[in-house]
C-alpha positions as CSV (number, residue, x, y, z in Angstrom):
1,X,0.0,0.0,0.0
2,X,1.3,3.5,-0.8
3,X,2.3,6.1,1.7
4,X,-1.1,7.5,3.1
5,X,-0.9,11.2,4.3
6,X,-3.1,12.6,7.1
7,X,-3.3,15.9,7.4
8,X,-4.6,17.8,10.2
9,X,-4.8,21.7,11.7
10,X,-2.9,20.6,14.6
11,X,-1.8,18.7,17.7
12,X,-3.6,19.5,20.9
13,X,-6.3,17.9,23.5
14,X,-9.1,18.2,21.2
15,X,-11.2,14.6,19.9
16,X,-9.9,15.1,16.3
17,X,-6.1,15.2,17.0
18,X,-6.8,12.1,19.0
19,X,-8.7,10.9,16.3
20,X,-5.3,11.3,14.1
21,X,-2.7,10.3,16.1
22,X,-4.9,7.1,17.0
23,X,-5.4,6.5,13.1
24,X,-1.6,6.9,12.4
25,X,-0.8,4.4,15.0
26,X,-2.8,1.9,14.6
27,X,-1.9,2.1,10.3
28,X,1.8,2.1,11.0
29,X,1.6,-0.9,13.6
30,X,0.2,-2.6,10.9
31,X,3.1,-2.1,8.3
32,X,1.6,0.9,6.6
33,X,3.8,3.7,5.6
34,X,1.8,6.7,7.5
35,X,2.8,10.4,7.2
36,X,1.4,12.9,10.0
37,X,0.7,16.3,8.0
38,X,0.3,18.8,10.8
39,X,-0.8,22.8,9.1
40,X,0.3,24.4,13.0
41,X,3.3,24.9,14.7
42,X,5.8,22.2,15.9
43,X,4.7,21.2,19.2
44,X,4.7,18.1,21.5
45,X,1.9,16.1,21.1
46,X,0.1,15.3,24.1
47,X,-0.7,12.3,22.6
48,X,1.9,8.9,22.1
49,X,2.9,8.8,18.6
50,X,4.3,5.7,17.2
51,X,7.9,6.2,16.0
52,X,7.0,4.5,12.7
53,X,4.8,7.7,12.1
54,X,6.5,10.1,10.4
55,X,5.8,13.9,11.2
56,X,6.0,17.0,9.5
57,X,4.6,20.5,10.6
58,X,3.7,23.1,8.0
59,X,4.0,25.7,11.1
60,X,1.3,28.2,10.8
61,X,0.1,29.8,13.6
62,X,-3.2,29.8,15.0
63,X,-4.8,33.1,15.9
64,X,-5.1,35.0,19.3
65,X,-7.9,37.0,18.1
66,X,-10.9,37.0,16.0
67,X,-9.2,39.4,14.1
68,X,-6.8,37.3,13.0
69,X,-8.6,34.1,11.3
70,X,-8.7,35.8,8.0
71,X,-4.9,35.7,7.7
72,X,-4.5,32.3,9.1
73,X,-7.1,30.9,6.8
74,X,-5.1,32.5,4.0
75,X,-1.4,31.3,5.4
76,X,-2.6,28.1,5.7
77,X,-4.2,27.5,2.2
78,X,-0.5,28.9,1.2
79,X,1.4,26.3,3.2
80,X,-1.1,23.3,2.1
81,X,-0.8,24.4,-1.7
82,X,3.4,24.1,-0.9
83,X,3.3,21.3,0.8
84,X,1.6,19.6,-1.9
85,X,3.4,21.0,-4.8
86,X,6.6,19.9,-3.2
87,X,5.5,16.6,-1.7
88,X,2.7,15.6,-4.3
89,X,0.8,13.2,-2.4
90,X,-0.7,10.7,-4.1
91,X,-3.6,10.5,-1.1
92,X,-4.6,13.1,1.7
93,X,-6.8,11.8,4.1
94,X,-8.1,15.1,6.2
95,X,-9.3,15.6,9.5
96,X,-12.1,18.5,9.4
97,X,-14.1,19.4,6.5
98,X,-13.0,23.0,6.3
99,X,-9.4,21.6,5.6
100,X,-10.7,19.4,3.3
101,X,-13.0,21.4,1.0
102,X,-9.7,23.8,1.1
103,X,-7.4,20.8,-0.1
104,X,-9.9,20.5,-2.9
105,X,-10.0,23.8,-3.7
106,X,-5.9,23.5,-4.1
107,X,-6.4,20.4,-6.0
108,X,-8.7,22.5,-8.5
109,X,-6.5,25.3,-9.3
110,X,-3.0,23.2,-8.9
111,X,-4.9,20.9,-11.4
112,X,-3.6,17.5,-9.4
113,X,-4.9,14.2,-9.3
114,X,-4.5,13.1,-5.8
115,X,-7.6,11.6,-4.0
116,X,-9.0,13.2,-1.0
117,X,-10.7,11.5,2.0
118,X,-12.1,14.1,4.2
119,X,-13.1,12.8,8.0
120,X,-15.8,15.0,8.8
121,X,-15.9,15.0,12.8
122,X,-18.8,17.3,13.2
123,X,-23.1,17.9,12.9
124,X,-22.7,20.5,9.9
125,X,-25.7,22.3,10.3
126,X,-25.8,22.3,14.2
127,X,-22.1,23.4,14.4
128,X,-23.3,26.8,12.3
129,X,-26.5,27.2,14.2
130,X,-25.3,27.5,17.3
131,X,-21.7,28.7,16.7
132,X,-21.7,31.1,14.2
133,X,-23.7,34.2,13.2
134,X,-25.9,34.9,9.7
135,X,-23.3,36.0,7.8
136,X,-20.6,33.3,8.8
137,X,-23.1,30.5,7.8
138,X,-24.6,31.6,4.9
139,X,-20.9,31.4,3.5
140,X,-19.8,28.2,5.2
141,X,-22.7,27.0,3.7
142,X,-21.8,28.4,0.7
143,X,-18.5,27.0,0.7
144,X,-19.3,23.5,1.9
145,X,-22.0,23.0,-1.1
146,X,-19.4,24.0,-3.4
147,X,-16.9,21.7,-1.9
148,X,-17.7,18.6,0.0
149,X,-19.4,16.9,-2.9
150,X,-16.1,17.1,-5.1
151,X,-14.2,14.9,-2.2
152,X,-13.8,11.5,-3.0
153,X,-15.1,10.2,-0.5
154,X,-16.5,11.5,3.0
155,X,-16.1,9.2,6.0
156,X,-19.0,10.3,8.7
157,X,-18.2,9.7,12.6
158,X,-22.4,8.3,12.9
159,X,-24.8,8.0,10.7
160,X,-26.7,10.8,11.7
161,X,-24.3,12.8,9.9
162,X,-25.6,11.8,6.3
163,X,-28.7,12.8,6.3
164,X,-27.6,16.4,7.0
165,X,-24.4,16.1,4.3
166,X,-27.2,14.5,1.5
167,X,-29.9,16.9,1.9
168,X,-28.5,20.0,2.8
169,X,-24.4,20.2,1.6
170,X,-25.4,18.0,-2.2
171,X,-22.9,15.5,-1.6
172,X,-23.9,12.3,-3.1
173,X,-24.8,9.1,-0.7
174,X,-22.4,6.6,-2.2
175,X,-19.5,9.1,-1.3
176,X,-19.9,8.8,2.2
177,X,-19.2,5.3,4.9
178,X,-19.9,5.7,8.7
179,X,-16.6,4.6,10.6
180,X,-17.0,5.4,14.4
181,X,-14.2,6.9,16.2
182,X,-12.0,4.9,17.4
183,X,-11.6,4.5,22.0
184,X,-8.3,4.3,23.3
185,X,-7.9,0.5,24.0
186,X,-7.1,2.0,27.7
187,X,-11.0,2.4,28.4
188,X,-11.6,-1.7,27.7
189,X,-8.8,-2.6,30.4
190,X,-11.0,-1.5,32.7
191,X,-12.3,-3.9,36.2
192,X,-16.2,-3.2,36.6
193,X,-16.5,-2.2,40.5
194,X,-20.3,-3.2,40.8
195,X,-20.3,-1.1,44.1
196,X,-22.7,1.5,43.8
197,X,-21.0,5.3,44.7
198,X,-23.0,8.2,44.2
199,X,-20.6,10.0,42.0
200,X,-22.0,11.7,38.8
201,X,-19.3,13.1,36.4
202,X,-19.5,15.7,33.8
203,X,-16.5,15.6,31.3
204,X,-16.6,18.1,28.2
205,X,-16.2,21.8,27.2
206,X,-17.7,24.2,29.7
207,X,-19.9,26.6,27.2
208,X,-23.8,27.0,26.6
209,X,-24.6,24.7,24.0
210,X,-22.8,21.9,26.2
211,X,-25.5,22.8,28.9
212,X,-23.9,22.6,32.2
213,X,-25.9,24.8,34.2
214,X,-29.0,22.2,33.0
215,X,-27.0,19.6,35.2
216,X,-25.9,21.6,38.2
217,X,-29.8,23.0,38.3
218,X,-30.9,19.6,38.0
219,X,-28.2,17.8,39.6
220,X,-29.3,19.9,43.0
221,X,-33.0,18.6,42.5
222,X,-32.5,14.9,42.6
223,X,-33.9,12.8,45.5
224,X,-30.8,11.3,46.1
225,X,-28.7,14.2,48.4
226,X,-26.0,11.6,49.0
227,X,-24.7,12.0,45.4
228,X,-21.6,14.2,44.4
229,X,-21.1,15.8,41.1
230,X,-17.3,16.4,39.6
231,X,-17.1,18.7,36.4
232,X,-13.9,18.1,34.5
233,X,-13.3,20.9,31.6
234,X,-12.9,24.5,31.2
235,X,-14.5,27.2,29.2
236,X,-16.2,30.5,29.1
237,X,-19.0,29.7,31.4
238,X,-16.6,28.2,34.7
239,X,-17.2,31.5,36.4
240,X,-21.1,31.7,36.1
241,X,-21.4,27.9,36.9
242,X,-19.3,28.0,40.1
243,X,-21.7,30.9,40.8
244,X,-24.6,28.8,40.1
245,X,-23.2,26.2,42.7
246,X,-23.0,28.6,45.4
247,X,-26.6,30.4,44.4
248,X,-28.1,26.7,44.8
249,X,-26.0,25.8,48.2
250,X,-24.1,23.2,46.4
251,X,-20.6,23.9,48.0
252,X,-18.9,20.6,48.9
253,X,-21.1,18.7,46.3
254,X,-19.6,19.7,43.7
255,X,-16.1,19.3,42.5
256,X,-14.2,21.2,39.7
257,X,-11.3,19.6,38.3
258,X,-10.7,21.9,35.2
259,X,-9.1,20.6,31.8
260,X,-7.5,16.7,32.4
261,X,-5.5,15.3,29.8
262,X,-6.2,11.5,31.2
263,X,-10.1,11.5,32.0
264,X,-9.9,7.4,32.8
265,X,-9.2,7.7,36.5
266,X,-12.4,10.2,37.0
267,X,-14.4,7.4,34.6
268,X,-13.3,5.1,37.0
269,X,-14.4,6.3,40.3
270,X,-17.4,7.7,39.0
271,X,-21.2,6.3,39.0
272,X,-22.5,7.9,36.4
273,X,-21.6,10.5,33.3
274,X,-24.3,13.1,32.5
275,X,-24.1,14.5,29.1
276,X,-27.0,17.8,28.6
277,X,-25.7,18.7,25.2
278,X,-27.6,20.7,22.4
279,X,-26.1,19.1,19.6
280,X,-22.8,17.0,19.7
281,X,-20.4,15.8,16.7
282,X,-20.3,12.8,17.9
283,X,-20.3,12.9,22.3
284,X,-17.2,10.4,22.5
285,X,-16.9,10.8,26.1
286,X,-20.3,8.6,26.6
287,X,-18.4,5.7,24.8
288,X,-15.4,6.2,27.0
289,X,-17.4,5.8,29.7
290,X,-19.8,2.8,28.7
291,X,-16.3,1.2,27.8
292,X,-15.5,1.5,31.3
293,X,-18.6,-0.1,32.4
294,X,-20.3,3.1,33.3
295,X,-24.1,4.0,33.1
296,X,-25.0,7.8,31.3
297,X,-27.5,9.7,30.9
298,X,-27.9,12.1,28.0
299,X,-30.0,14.6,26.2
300,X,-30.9,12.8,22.7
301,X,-29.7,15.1,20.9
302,X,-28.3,15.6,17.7
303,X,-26.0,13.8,16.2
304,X,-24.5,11.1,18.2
305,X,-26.2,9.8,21.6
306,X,-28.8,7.7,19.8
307,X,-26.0,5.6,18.4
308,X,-24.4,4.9,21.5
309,X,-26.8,4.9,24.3
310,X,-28.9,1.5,24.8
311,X,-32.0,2.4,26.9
312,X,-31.7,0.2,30.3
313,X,-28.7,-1.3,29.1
314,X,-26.1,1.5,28.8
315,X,-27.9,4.1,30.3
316,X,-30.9,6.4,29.2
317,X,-31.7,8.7,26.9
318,X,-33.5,11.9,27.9
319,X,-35.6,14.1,25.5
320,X,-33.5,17.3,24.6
321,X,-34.1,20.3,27.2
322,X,-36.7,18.0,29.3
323,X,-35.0,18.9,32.3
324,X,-37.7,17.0,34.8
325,X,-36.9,13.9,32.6
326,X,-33.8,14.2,33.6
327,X,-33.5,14.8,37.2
328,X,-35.5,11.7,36.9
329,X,-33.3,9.3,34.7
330,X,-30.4,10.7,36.7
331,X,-32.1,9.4,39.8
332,X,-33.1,6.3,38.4
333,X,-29.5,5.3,37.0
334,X,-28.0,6.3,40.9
335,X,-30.6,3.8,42.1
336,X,-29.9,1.0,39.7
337,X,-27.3,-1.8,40.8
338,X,-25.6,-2.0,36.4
339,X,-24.1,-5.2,35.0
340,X,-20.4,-3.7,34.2
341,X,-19.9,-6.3,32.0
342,X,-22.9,-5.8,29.7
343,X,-22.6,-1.8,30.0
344,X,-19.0,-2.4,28.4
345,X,-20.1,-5.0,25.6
346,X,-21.9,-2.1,23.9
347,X,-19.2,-0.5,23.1
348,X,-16.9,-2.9,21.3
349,X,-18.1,-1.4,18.2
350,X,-15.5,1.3,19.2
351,X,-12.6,-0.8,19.9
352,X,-9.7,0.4,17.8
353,X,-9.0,-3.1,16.4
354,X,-12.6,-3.0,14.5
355,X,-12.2,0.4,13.4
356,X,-8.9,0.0,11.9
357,X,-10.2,-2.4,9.8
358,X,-13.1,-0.4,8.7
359,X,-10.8,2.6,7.7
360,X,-8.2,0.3,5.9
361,X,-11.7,-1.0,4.0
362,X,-12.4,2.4,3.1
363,X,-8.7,3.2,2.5
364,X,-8.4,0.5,-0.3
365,X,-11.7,1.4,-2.1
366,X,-10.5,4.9,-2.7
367,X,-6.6,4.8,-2.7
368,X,-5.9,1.9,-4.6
C-alpha cells in the first residue's frame, strides 16, 4: 500500500487530533507507511505517537484574536498548496471538513490528481446554528456545497451525519461510509467495580450549547442528596457555573477539576456520566465511559447519543431540554445496581481493532 498522508490543523487535546494520532498508530503498527501532516506549529503532542509515524509540521500559527482568522485561513491555504506542490501526495486523508473542502479547492486550481478523503468529525448544520452568526453560515454553507461533494469520499463519525451532508451540503450518498471513532484501548482494560458510589461526572467543554448549568440546576433537585457531582473541563462559562453552585447551596457537592488530559481515572471512580448537550459531533466521552462499564444519561440530541446509548442497558436517553426527565433518569441510574460487563459490551463497536479495519476497507476502495 502506498504512503497515506493525514493531514490535520494541529496537535492538541481536542477529539480530532486524538482521532489522528490514533489513526496513524494503529496504520503504521500494521506495516503501513503513515505520514502525519500537521498545518500548526511544531509542538509536543500530548498524545503517544508511534515512532513508525513520520511527522512534518507546515507551522502556521493559530490566531489569538478573531481578528486574525482571516490571515491564518489565508497562510494556511499557502502552506497546504506548498506542501503539496513539493511533496505531491498521491492520497490526503483530512481531519475536518474545512481543511478538506480547502485541499480541494488546491487540487482544483493546482490541477492534481491526488484523492481526498475528508473525515468529517462534526453535525454541519448544528455546528453553524449555534456557533456562528448569519453571515458566517450563509458562507460556510456556501463554501461547503461547493466543496464537500467534489471529495472522494467522506467518512462520517455516525450515521446521523448523512442525512444532514445528503440533503443540505449535495454531496452524493455513495461518497460517504460511517466509521466510528476509534476508543483508546485504555477504556476496555477496565475492572467493573459493581459497588454502587453516588458519584456523577460531567467531562466536556464548559460553554452553553454543552448545557452545564442544566446539570448543576438539575443535579441539586434529585432525590438522592447523598450523590456528588465532579465537572472536569474548562470554558467561558466556569465563572457563572461555580456561581450557580454557590446560588443553589451546592458547596462541597460539587467538585471542579478543570481541563484533564487522562479523564480514565475520574471514569473510573465515577457512577454515572451526564451529558446535557444541544447538539454534539459525535459525544465520544459517553463511549469512553460505557467502555468503562459506566451507566450515562444524556440529552438525545443531535448527532450522536442515539447511536451509543442502549436504553436500560447502557444508560438512558433523555428528550433534549426535558429537564424534569432528567432529574429523573439521573435518579433512576444512581438507584440502579448495572451489569459492568454488559454496559462495556456495547461498546466494542468502538474498539480500535474494528475500526482499523473499517478505515483500511475504506482506504483500499478509494486509494488503490
Amino acid at each position: 500500500m502506498q504512503t497515506l498522508n493525514i493531514l490535520l490543523y494541529n496537535l492538541n487535546h481536542s477529539g480530532t487530533s486524538h482521532a489522528a494520532v490514533v489513526l496513524a498508530n494503529n496504520l503504521a503498527a500494521k506495516g503501513i507507511a503513515v505520514s502525519l501532516i500537521i498545518v500548526g506549529q511544531d509542538t509536543q503532542s500530548p498524545f503517544n505517537i508511534s515512532s513508525n509515524v513520520t511527522i512534518r509540521f507546515l507551522g502556521v500559527k493559530r490566531p489569538g484574536s478573531f481578528f486574525g482568522k482571516i490571515p491564518y485561513v489565508l497562510n494556511s491555504t499557502v502552506a497546504v498548496g506548498n506542501y503539496i506542490q513539493s511533496s505531491t501526495p498521491k492520497n490526503l486523508i483530512v481531519f475536518a471538513k474545512e481543511f478538506g473542502c480547502v485541499c480541494i479547492f488546491l487540487r482544483k486550481i493546482m490541477s492534481m490528481n491526488h484523492k481526498i478523503i475528508i473525515i468529517n468529525s462534526t453535525f454541519i448544520t448544528g455546528q453553524l446554528h449555534y456557533t456562528k452568526s448569519f453571515l458566517t453560515r450563509q458562507l460556510h454553507t456556501f463554501f461547503y456545497k461547493i466543496f464537500l461533494p467534489k471529495a472522494d469520499h467522506i467518512i462520517a463519525i455516525c450515521n446521523a451525519m448523512i442525512d444532514d451532508m445528503v440533503q443540505n451540503y449535495s454531496v452524493p450518498r455513495n461518497k460517504i461510509s460511517v466509521i466510528y471513532p476509534t476508543i483508546d484501548e485504555k477504556f476496555f482494560n477496565t475492572d467493573y467495580d459493581n459497588t454502587i458510589n453516588k458519584e456523577v461526572i460531567f467531562i466536556g467543554r464548559i460553554n452553553k450549547h454543552k448545557g452545564p448549568d442544566k446539570l448543576i440546576r438539575n443535579f441539586a433537585k434529585i432525590s438522592n442528596k447523598d450523590a456528588t457531582l465532579r465537572i472536569v473541563g474548562d470554558g467561558p462559562m466556569l465563572d457563572e457555573i461555580k456561581a450557580l453552585a454557590e446560588q443553589l447551596n451546592l458547596q462541597g457537592k460539587i467538585t471542579f477539576e478543570g481541563n484533564q488530559q487522562n479523564v480514565l481515572p475520574y471514569l473510573q471512580k465515577a457512577s454515572l456520566l451526564v451529558m446535557t448537550s444541544d447538539f454534539e459531533g459525535f459525544g465520544q466521552v459517553l463511549a469512553e465511559a460505557i467502555a468503562c462499564g459506566k451507566p450515562v444519561v444524556s440529552f438525545n440530541c443531535p448527532v450522536g447519543p442515539s447511536e451509543i446509548v442502549q436504553n436500560e442497558i447502557n444508560g438512558y436517553l433523555v428528550e433534549t431540554g426535558n429537564e424534569e426527565e432528567l432529574t429523573a433518569k439521573i435518579d433512576l441510574a444512581l438507584s440502579r445496581n448495572w451489569n459492568r460487563n454488559e454496559i462495556a459490551k456495547t461498546a466494542e463497536k468502538f474498539h480500535p481493532a474494528k475500526v482499523i479495519s473499517e478505515y483500511i476497507k475504506v482506504i483500499e476502495q478509494n486509494f488503490l
